[in-house]
C-alpha positions in Angstrom: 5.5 37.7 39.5 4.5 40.7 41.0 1.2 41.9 40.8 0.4 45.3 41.1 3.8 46.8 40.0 4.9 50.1 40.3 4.2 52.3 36.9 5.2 55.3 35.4 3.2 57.9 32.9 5.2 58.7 29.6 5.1 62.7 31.2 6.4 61.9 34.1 10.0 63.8 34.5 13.0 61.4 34.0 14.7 62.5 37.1 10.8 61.4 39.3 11.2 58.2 37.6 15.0 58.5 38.2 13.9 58.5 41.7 11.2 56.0 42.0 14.2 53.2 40.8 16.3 53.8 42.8 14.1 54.3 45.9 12.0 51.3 45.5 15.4 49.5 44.2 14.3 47.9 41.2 15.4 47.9 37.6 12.9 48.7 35.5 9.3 49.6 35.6 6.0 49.4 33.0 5.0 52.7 31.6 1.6 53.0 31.1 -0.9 55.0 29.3 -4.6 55.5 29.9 -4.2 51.5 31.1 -2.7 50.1 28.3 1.4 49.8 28.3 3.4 51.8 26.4 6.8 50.9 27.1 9.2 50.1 30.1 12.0 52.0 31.7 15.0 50.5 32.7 18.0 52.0 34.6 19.9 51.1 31.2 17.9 54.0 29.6 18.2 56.1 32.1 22.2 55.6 32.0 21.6 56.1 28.1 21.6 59.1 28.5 25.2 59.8 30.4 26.9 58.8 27.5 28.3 61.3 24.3 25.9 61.5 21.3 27.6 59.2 18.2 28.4 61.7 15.5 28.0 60.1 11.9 31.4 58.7 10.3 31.0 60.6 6.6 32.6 59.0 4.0 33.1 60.7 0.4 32.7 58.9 -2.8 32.3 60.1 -6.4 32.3 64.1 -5.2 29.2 62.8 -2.9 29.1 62.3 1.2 27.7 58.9 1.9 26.6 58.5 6.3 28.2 55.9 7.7 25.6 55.5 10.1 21.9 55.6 10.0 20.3 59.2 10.7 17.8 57.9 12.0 19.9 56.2 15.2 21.6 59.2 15.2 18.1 60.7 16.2 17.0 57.9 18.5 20.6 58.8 20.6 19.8 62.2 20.5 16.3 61.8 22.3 17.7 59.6 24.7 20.9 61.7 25.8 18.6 65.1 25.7 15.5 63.0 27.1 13.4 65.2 30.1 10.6 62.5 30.3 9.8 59.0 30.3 8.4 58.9 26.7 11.6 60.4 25.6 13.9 57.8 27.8 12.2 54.4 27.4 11.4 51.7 25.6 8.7 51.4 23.7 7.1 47.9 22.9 9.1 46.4 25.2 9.1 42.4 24.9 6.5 41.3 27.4 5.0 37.8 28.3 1.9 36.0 29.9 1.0 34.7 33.0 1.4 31.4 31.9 4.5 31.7 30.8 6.5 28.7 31.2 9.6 30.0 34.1 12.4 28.5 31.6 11.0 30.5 28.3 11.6 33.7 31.0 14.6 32.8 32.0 15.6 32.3 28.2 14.1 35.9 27.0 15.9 37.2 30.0 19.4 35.6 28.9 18.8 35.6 25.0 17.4 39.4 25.1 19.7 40.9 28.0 16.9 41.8 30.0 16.3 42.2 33.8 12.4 43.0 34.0 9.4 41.4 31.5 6.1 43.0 32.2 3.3 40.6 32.2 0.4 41.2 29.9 -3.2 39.6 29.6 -5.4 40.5 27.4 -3.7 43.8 26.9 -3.7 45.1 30.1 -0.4 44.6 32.3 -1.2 42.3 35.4 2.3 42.2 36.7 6.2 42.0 36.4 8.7 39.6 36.5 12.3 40.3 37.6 15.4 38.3 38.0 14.7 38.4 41.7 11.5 36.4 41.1 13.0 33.9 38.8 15.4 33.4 41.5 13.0 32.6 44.1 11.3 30.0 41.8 14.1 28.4 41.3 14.8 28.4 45.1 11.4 26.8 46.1 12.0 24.7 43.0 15.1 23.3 44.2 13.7 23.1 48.2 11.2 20.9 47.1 
């Protein structure tokens, strides 16, 4: 774990926290808000928002136009794509897990969920991040020993 990660405020600009990735070379980092966490911010959101906005397939039935997809992830695409800051790009109540976390319940959330970064919450107040890296080097030591 990592203790004492890097964080991000949900007004920072995207293209700051654009920055701060790829600078510091990690994946994903907590966003937090007056202390507590908000949500996390992955390159995967950031790269979200390269992609074209979904229109809705309309389908017509009895004189009537029925959505073929949900307006309301029509709107969550649109935020992304059009996003200019952190709230607006990531991903709010992101899964999280506890310092006491057993290493193969990480790993399984990791695989399981598609995820590359898990912050680590105590008591409501993040304490530190995991990454693939660090499951990595647990498994190294592990396997030294």
């Amino acid at each position: 774990m990592t203790k004492e990660p890097i964080t991000v405020s949900p007004e920072m600009e995207i293209v700051r926290a654009a920055k701060i990735l790829l600078e510091k070379g990690i994946n994903g980092v907590p966003v937090v808000d007056s202390g507590r966490l908000v949500g996390i911010l992955c390159q995967s959101d950031l790269i979200a928002q390269q992609k074209s906005l979904p229109i809705p397939s309309i389908f017509a039935f009895l004189d009537g136009f029925l959505p073929l997809h949900s307006l309301k992830n029509f709107e969550k695409a649109f935020q992304k794509i059009a996003a200019t800051t952190v709230r607006d790009s990531m991903t709010s109540d992101p899964v999280t897990v506890r310092p006491e976390t057993s290493i193969e319940e990480i790993a399984s959330l990791m695989v399981d969920k598609n995820l590359h970064t898990l912050p680590v919450v105590e008591a409501g107040k993040l304490v530190g991040i995991i990454g693939k890296e660090d499951v990595l080097r647990t498994l190294i030591s592990a396997a030294g020993k």
